[in-house]
Structures are given as C-alpha cells and as structure tokens.
KEPA-667251 format. One line per field, with one value per residue: residue number from 1; residue in one letter; x negated, y, z of N, C-alpha, C in turn. Coordinates in Angstrom, 1 decimal. Layout:
BEGIN
seq: NUM:...
type: A:...
n.X: X:...
n.Y: Y:...
n.Z: Z:...
ca.X: X:...
ca.Y: Y:...
ca.Z: Z:...
c.X: X:...
c.Y: Y:...
c.Z: Z:...
END
This chain:
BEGIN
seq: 1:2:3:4:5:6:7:8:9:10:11:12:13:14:15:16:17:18:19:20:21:22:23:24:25:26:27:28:29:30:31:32:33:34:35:36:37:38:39:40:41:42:43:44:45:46:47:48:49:50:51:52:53:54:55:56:57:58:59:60:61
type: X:X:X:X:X:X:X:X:X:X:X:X:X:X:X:X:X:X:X:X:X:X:X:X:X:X:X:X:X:X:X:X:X:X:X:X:X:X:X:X:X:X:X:X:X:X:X:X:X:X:X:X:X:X:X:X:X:X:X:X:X
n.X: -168.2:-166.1:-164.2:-164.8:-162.9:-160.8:-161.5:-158.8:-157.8:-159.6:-161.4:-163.9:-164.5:-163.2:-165.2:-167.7:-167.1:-166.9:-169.7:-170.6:-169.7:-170.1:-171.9:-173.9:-176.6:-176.3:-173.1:-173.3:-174.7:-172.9:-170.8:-172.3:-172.4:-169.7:-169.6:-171.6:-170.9:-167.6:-168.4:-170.0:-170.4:-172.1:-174.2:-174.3:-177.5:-178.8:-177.4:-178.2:-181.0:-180.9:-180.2:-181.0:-180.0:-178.6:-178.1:-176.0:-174.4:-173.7:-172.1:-170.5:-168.8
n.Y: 49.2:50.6:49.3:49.7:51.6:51.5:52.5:54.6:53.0:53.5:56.1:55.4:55.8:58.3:60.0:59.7:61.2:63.8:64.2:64.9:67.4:68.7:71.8:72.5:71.5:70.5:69.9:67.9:66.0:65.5:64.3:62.5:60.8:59.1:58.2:55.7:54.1:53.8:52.5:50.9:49.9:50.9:50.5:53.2:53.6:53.1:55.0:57.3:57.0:57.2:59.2:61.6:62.9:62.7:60.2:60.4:63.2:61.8:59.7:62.1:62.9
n.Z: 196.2:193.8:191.3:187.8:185.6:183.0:179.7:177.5:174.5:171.2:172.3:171.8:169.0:169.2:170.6:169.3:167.0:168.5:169.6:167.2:166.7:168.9:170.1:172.4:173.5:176.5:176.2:174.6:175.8:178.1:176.6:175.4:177.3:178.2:175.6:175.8:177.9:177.3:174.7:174.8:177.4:179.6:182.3:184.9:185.9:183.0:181.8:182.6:182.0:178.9:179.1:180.4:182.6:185.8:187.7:189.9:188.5:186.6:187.8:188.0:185.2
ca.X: -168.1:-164.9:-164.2:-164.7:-161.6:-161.2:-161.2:-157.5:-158.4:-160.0:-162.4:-165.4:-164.4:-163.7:-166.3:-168.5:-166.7:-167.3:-171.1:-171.3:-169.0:-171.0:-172.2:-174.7:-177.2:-175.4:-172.3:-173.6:-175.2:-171.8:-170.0:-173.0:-172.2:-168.4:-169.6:-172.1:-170.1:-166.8:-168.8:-171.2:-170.5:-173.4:-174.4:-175.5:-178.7:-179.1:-176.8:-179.1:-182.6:-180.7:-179.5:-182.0:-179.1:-179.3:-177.1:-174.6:-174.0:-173.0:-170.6:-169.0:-168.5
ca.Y: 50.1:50.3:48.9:50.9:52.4:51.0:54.0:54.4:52.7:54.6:56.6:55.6:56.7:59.4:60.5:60.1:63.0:64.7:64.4:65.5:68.7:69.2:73.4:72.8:70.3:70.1:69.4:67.1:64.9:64.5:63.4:60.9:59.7:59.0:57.3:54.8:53.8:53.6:51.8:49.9:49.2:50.6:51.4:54.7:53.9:53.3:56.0:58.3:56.3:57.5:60.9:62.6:63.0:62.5:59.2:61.4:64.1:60.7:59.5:62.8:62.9
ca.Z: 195.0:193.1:189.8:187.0:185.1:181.3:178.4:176.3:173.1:170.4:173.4:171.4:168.0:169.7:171.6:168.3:166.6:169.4:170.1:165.7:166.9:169.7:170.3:173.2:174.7:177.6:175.6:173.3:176.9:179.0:175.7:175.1:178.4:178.3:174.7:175.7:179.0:176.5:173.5:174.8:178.3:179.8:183.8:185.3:185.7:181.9:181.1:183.3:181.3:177.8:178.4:181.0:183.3:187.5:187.9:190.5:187.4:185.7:188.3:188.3:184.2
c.X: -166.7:-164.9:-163.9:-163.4:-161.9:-160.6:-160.0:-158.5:-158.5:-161.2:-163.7:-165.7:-164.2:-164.3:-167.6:-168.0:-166.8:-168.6:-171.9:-170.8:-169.7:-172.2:-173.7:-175.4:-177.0:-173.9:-172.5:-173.9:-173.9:-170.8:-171.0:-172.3:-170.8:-168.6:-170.4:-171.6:-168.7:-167.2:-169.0:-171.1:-171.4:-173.7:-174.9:-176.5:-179.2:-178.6:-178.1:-180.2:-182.3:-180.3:-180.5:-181.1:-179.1:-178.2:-175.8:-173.7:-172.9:-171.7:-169.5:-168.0:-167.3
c.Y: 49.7:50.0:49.7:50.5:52.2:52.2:53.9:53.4:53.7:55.8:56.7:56.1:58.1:60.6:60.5:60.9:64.1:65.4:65.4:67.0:69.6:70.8:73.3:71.4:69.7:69.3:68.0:65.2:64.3:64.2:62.2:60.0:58.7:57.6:56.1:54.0:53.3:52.8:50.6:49.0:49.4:51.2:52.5:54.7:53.8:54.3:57.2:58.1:57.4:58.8:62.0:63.1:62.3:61.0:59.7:62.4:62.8:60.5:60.8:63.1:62.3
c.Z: 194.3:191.8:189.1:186.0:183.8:180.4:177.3:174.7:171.9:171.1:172.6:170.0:168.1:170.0:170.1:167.6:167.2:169.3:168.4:165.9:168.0:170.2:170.7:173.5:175.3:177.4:175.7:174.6:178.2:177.7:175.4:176.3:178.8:177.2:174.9:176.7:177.8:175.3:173.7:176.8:179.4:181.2:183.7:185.2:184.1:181.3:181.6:181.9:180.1:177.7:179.4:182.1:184.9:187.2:188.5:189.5:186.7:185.6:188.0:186.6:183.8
END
C-alpha cells in the first residue's frame, strides 16, 4: 500500500466551512471525509464506520 499524501495546511479549517455550506447529503459526506482524514488522522475503515460510505468510494475521494 502506498503512503498516504499529507493535506496543504489549513485543509481542516477548511473543509469545516465547507461541510456548514454544504447543499446536499452527498456533499456534506465526501467533505466529511477529506475532514476527518485531514483533522484527525483517521483510516478508511473508520472513515467508512462515520460517514456510511463503502471504504473504495473513500479511496477514490
């Protein structure tokens, strides 16, 4: 597996102005994903657990 790719700085303040601007559901769940991966650190499979999202959808976000 290849090592994962580190987020510009600022990515997670970001990505929380985003998710409050947010239109759609669908929106609102691949900006979560960018933000808990960017915030917090967090693998696929937990990103999946917290957003209801397939793990592969993840990778491709």
């Amino acid at each position: 597996m290849r090592p994962r790719s580190m987020f510009p700085e600022g990515t997670a303040t970001r990505t929380a102005v985003l998710m409050k601007q947010a239109k759609t559901v669908a929106d609102y769940r691949r900006i979560l994903c960018v933000h808990l991966r960017a915030a917090f650190g967090e693998s696929n499979p937990v990103i999946a657990a917290k957003t209801g999202l397939s793990e592969s959808t993840i990778r491709k976000v």
